[in-house]
Backbone bond lengths (Angstrom), bond angles and torsions (degrees), N, CA, C in turn:
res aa  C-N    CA-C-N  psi(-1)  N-CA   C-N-CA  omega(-1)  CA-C   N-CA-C  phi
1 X - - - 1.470 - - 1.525 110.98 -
2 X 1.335 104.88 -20.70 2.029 92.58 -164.77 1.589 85.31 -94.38
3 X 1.328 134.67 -45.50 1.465 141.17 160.78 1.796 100.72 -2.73
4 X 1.574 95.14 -59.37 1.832 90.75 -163.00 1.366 100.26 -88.78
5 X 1.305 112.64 -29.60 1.684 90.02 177.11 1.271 111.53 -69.07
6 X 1.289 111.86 -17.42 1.804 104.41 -167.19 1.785 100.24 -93.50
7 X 1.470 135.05 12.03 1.027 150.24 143.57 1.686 118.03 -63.92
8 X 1.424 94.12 -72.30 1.616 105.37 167.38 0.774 90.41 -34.94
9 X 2.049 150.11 -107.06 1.255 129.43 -118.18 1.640 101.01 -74.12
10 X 1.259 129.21 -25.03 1.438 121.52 -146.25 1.563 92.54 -79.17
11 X 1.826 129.80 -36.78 1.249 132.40 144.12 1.435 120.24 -49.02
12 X 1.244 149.29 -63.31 1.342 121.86 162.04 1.562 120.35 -48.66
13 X 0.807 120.43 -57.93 2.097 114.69 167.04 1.180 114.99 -1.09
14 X 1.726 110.24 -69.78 1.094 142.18 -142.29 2.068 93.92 -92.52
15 X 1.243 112.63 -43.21 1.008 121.65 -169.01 2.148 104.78 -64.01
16 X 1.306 102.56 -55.89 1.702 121.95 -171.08 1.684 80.27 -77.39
17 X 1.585 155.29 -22.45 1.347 118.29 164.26 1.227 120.45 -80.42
18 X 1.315 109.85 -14.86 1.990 122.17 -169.37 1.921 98.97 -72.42
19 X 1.653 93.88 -34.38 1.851 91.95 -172.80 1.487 114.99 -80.21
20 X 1.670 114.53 -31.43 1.385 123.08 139.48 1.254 145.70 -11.25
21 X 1.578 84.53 -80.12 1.408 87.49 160.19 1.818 135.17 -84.32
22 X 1.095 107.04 -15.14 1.698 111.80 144.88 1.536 127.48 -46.92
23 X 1.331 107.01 -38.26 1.258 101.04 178.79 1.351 125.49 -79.22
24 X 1.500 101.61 -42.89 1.688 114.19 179.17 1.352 117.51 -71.77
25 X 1.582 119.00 -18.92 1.341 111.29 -171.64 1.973 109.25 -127.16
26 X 1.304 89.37 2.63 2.034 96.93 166.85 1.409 94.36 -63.72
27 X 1.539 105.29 147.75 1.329 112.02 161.81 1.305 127.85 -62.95
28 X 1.203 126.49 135.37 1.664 125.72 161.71 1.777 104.31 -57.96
29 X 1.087 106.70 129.35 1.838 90.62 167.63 1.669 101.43 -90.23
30 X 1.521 127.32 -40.35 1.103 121.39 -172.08 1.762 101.77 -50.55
31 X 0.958 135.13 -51.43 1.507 142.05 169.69 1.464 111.27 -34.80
32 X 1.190 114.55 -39.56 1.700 114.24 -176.10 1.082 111.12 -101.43
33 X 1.253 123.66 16.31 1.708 125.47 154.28 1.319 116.07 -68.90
34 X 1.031 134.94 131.35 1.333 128.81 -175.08 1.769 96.08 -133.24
35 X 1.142 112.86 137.50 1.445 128.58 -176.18 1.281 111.73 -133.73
36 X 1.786 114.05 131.47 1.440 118.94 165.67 1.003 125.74 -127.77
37 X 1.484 133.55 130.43 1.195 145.94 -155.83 1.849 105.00 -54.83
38 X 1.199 94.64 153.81 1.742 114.26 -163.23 1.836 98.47 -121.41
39 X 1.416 99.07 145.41 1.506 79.77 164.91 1.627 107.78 -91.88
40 X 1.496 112.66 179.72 1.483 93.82 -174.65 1.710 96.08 -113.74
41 X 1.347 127.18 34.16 1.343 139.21 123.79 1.346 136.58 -66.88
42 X 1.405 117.73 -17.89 1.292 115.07 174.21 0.981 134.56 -68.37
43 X 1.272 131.15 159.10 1.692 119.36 -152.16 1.633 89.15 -99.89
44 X 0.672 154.02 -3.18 1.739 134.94 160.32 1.621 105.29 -75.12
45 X 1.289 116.66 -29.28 1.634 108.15 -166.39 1.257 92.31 -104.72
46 X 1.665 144.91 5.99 0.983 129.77 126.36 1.496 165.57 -42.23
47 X 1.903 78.79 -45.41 1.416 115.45 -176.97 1.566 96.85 -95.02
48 X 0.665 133.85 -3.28 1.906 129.46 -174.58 1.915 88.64 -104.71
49 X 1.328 106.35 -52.22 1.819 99.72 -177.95 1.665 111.16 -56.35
50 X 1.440 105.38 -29.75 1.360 97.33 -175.68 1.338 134.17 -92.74
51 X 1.717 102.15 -8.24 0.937 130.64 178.73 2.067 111.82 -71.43
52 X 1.578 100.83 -25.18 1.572 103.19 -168.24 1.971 90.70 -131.11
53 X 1.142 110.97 58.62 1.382 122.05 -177.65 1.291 104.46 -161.34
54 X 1.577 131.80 64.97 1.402 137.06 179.25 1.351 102.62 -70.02
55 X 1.346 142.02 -41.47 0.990 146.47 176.27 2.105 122.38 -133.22
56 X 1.655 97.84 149.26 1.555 106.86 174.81 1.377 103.00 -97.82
57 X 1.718 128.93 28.96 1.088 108.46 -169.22 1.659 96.40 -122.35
58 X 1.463 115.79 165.24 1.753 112.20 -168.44 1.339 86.09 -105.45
59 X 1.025 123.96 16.96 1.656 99.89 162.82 1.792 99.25 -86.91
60 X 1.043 107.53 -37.38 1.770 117.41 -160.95 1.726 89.53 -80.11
61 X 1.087 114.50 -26.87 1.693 99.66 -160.64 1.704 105.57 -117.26
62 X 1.581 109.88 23.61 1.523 98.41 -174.88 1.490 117.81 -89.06
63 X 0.836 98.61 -18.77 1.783 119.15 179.94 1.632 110.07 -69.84
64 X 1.678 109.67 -41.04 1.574 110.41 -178.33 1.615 100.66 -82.64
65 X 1.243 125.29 -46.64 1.679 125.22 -177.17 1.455 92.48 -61.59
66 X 1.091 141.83 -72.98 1.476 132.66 -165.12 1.478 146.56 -69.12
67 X 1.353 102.77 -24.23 1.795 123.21 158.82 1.925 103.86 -89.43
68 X 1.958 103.51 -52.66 1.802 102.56 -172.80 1.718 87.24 69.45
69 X 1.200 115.86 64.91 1.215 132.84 169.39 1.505 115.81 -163.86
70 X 1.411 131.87 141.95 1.274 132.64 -176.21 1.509 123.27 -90.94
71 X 1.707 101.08 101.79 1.729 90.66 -176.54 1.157 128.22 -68.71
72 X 0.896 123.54 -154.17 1.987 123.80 175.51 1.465 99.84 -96.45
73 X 1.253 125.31 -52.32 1.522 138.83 154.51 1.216 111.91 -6.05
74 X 1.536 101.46 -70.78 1.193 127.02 -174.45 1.763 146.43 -45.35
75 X 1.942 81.61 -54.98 1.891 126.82 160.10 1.702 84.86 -48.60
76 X 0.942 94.12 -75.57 1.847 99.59 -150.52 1.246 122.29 -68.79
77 X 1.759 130.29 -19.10 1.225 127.27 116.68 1.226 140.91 -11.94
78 X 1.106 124.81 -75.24 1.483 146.99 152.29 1.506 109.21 -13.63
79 X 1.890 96.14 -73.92 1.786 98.46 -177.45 1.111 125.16 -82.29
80 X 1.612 118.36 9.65 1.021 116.45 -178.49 1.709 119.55 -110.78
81 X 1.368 114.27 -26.18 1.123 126.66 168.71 1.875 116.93 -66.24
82 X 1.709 86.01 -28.72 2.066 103.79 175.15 1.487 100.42 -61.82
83 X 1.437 100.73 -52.13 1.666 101.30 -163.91 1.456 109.60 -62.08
84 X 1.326 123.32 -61.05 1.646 118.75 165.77 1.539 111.65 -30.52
85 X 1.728 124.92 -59.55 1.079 96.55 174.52 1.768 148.18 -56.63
86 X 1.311 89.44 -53.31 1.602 95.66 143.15 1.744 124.89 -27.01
87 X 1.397 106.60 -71.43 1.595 117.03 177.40 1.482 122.71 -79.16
88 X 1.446 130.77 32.69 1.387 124.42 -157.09 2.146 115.59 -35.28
89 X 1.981 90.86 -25.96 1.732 64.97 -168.03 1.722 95.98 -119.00
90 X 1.769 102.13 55.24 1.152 116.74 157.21 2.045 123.95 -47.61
91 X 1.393 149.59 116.25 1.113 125.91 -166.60 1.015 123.74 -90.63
92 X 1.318 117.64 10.52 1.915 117.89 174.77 1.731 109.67 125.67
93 X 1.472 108.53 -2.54 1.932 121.14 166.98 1.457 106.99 -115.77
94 X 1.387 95.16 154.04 1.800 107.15 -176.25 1.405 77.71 -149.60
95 X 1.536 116.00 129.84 1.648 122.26 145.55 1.490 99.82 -68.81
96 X 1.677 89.11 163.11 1.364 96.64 -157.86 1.939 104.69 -93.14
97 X 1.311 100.75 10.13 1.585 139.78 178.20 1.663 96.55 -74.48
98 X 0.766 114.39 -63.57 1.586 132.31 -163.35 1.804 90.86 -74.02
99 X 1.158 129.87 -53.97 1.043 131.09 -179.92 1.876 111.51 -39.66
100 X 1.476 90.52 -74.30 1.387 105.34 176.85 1.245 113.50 -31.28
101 X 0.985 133.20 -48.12 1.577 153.05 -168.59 1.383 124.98 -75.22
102 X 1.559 113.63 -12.61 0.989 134.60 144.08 1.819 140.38 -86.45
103 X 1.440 85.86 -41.43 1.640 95.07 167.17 1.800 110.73 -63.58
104 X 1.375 115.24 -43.75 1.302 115.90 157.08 1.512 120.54 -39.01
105 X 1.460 105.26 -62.79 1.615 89.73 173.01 1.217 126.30 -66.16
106 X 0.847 112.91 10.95 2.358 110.29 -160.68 2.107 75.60 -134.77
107 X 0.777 132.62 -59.83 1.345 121.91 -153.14 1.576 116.99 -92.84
108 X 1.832 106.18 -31.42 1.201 113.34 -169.73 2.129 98.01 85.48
109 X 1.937 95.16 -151.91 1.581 82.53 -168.26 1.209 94.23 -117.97
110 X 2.078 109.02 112.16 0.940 130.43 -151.21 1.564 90.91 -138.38
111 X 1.801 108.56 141.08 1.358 112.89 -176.14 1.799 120.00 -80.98
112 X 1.214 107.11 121.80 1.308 106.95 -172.04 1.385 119.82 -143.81
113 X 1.537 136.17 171.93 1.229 138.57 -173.30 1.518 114.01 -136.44
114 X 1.060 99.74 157.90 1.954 91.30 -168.55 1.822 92.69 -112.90
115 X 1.698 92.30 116.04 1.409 102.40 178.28 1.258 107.75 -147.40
116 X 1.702 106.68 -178.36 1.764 106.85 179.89 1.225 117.99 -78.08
117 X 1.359 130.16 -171.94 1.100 115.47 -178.88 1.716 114.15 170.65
118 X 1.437 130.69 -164.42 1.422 127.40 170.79 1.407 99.85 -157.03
119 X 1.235 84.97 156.71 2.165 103.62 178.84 1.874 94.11 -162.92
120 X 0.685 89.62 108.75 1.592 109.23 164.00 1.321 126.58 -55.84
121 X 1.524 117.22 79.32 1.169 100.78 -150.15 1.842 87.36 -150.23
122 X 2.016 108.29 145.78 1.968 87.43 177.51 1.498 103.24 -74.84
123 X 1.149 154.88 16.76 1.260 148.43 -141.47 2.094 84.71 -129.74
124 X 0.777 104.85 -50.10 1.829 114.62 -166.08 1.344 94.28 -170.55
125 X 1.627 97.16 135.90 1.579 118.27 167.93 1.480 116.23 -110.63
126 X 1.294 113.61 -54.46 1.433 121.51 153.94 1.554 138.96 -92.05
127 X 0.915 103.40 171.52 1.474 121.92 -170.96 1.643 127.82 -121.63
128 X 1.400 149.70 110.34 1.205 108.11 168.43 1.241 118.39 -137.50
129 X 1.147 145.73 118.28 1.675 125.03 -155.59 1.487 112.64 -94.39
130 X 1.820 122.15 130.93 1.412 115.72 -168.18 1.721 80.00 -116.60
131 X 1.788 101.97 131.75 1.200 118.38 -176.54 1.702 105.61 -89.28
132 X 1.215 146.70 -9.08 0.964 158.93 177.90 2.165 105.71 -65.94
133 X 1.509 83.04 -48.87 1.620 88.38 -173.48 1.572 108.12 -97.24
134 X 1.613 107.59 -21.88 1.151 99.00 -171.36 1.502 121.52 109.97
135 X 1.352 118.95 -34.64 1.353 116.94 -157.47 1.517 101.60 -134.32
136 X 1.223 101.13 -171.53 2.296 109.11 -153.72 1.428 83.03 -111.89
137 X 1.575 98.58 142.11 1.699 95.25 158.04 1.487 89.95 -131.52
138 X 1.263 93.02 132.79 1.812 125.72 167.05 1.635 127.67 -87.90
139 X 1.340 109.84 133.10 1.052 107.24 -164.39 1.865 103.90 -134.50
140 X 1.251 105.43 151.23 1.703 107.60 173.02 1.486 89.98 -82.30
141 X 1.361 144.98 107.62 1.318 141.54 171.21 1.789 111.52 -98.24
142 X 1.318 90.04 -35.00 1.888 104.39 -168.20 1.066 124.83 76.55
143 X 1.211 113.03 176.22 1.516 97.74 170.47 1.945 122.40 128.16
144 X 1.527 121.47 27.99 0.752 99.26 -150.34 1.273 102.50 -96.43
145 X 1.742 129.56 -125.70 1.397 119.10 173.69 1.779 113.22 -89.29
146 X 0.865 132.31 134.04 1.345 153.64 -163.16 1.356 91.31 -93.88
147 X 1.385 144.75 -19.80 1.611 125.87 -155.91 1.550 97.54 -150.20
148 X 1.240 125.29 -31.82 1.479 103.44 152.81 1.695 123.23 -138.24
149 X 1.121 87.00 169.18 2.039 105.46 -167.70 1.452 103.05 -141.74
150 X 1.581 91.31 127.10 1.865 108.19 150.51 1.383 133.20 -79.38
151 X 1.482 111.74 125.63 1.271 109.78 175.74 1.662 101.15 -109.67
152 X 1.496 111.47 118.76 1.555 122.93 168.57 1.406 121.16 -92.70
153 X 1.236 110.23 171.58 1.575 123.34 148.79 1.092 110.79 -178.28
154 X 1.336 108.73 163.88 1.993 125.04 -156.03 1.806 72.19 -113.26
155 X 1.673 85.47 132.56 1.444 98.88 -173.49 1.803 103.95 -117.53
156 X 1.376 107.46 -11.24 1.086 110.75 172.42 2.169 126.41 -176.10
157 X 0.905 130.30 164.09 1.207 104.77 -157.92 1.854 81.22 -156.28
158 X 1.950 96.61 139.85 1.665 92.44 164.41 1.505 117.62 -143.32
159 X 1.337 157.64 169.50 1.568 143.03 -171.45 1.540 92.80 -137.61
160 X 1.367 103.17 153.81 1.181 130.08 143.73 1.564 120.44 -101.89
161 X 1.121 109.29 -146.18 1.883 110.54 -162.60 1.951 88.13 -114.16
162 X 1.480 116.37 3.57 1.494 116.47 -176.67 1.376 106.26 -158.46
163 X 1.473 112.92 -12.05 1.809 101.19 164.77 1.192 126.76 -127.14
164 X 1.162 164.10 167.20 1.541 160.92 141.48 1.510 90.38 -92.28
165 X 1.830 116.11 153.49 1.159 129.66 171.97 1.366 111.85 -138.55
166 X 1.217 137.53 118.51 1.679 134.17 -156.71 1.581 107.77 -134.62
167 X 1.381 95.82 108.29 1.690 95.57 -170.67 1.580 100.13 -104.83
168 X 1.319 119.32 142.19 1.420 147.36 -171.20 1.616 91.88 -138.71
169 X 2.012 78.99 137.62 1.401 111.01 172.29 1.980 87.90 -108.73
170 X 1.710 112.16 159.22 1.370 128.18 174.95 1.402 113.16 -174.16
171 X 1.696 105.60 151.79 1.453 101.01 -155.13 1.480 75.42 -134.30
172 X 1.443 122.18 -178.30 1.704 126.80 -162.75 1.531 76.01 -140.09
173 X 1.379 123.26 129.43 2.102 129.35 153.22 1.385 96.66 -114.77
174 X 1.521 97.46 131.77 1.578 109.49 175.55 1.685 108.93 -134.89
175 X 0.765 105.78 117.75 1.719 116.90 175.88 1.472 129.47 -94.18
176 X 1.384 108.55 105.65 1.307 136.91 -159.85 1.396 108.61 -92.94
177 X 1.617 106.99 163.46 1.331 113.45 -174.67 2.025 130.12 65.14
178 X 1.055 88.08 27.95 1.829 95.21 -176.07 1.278 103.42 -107.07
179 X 1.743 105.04 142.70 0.939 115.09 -145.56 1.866 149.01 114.44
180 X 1.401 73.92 -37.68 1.395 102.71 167.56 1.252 137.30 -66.66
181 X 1.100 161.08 148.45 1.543 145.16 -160.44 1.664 91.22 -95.71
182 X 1.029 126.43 -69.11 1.584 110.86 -159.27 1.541 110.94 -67.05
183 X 1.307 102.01 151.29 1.316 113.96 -171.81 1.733 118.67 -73.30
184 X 1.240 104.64 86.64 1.590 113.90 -161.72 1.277 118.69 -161.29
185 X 1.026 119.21 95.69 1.421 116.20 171.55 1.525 134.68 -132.06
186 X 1.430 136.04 168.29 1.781 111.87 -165.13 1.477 95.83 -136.59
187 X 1.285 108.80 146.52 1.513 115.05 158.87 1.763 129.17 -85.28
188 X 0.489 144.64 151.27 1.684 167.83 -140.95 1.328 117.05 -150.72
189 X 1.623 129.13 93.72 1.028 125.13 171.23 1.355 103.61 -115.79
190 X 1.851 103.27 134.95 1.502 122.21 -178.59 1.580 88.77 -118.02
191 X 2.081 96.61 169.28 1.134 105.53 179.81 1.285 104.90 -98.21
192 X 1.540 127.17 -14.55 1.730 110.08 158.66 1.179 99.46 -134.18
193 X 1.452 122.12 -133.98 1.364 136.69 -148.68 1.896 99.77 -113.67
194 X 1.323 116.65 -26.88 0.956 122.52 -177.25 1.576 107.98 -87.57
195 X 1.170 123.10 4.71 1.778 127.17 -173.75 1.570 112.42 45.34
196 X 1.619 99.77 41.57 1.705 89.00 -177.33 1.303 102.38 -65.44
197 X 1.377 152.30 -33.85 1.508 150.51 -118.41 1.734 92.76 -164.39
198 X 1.418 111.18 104.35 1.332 98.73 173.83 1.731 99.35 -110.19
199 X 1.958 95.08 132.85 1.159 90.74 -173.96 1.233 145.32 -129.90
200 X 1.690 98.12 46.84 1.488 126.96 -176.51 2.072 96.41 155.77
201 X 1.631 93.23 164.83 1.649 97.36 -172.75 1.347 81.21 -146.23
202 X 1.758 114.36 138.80 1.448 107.63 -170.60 1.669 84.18 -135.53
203 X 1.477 117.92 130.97 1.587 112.44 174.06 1.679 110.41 -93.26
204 X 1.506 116.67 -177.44 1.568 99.70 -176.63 1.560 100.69 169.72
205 X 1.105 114.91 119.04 1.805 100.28 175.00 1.656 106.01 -73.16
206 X 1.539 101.96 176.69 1.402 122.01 -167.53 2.170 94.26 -64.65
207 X 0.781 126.33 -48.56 1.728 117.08 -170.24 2.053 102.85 -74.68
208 X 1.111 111.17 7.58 1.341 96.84 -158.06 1.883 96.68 -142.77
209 X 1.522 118.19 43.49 1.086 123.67 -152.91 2.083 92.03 -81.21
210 X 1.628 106.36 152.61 1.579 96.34 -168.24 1.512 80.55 -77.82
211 X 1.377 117.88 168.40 1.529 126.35 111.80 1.474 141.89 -55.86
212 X 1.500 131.95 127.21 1.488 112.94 -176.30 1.119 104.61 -149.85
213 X 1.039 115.88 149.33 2.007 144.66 -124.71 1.835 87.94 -140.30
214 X 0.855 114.87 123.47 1.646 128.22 143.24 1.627 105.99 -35.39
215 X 1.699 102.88 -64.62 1.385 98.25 -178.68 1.338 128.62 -25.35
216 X 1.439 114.38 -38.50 1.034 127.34 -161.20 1.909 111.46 -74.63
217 X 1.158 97.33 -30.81 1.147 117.88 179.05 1.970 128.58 -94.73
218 X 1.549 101.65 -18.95 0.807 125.60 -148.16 2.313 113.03 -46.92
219 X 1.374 93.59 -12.25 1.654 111.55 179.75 1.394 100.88 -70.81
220 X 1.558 112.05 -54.05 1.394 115.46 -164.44 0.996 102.32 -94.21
221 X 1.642 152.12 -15.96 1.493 146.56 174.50 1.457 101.10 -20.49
222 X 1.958 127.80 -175.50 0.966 119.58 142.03 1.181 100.39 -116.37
223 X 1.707 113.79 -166.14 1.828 123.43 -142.89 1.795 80.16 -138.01
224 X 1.372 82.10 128.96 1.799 97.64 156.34 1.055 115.58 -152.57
225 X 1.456 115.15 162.88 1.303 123.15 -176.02 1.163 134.13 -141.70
226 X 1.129 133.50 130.97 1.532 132.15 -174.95 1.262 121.39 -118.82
227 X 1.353 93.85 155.44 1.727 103.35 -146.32 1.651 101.65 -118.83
228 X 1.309 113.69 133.49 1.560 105.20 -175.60 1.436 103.15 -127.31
229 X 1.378 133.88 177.49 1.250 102.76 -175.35 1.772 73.24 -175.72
230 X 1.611 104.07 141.08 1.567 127.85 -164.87 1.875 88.58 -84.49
231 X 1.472 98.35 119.83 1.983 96.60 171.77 1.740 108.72 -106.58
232 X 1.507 106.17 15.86 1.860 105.88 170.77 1.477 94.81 116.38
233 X 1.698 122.24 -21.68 1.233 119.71 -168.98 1.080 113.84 -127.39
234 X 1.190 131.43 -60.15 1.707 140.59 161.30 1.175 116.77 -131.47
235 X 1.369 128.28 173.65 1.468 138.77 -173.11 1.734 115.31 -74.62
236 X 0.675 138.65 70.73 2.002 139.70 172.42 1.067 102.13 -46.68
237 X 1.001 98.67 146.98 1.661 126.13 149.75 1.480 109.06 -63.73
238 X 1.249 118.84 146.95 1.215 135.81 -163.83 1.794 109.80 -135.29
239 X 1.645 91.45 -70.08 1.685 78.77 -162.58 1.764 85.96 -165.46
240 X 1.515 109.12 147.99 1.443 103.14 -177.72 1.633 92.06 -135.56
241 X 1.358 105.21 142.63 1.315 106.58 167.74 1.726 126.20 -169.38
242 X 1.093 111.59 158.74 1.659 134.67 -173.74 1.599 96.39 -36.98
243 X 0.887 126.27 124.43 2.003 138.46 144.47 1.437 114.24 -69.18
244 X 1.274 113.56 81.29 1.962 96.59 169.75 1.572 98.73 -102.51
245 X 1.777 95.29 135.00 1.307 114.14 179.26 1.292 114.07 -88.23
């Protein structure tokens, strides 16, 4: 009898050093990523930013800066503003075939629904999907936000051998007081879309509107980043999100 208990432990012993040593000496994979800086001129970290940037307007982009989640809106924005580029003398239909086939390339295989929609964009503003035929008809409708605008820039960009990572600074200008009879109005710069951080108020009548530069801001901007990641065929979109320092 003491034979097997003194088995039992010499098998557990052996067992709690084997998991031990699994742990301490398995590889980290995050550790064996190795990343090298990109310029953020290069035409891949161009073409991937421009590829998931249908629109500079915060009506089209408030939903991705503020959740950093991909709407349906959003998906189909994306592939649809791609496909026009691709197709410049597209006439105002997209099967909803052709669609797919794009969200695949920009999203990979990502869950989605074929609906109407808007993206602010000169290429197509709207969207609307007729289920009868199958396919989107696009329209220049217009329309975007009248009172505020993002100013971005990719401040830096780095790859691995399976991801690109592209960090952008962006500030939110919103212009207040319109409407009003006297000739007076102020700008409002936030560091996102949600005005957590307001970070300057600039006044100005209607003939004498400022110009404003990120640059200007560029300390207090906030930081995001997007994540792309190689699926055997091209680079997807993955996942975009907030930098808090």
């Amino acid at each position: 009898m003491k034979k097997n208990y003194l088995l039992v432990g010499v098998i557990a012993f052996v067992v709690v050093i084997g998991v031990v040593v699994f742990l301490f000496l398995s590889p980290d994979d995050s550790e064996d990523i190795i990343y090298s800086d990109v310029l953020v001129t290069d035409t891949v970290v161009t073409s991937l930013y421009d590829m998931v940037n249908p629109s500079d307007d915060v009506v089209s982009l408030y939903d991705l800066y503020q959740s950093e989640t991909f709407t349906n809106e959003y998906i189909l924005g994306c592939a649809i503003v791609m496909y026009y580029k691709d197709n410049p003398d597209t006439s105002g239909e997209i099967s909803s075939n052709d669609v797919e086939l794009y969200v695949q390339r920009i999203f990979g295989n990502i869950s989605y629904e074929n609906s109407s929609g808007f993206v602010a964009n000169p290429l197509v503003s709207s969207f609307s999907y007729d289920a009868n035929s199958d396919t989107y008809h696009c329209a220049l409708a217009g329309g975007g936000s009248n009172t505020e605008s993002m100013d971005r820039k990719i401040v830096s960009a780095k790859k691995s051998d399976t991801e690109y990572i592209i960090t952008e600074k962006s500030i939110v200008i919103s212009e207040d007081n319109l409407g009003k009879e006297e000739d007076e109005y102020s700008l409002s710069i936030y560091d996102d879309v949600s005005h957590t951080n307001l970070l300057d108020t600039i006044s100005f009548s209607s003939n004498n509107r400022p110009t404003i530069s990120i640059e200007d801001y560029i300390e207090e901007a906030s930081i995001y980043e997007y994540h792309f990641e190689f699926n055997g065929e091209n680079f997807i979109f993955k996942s975009f999100e907030k930098v808090n320092l």
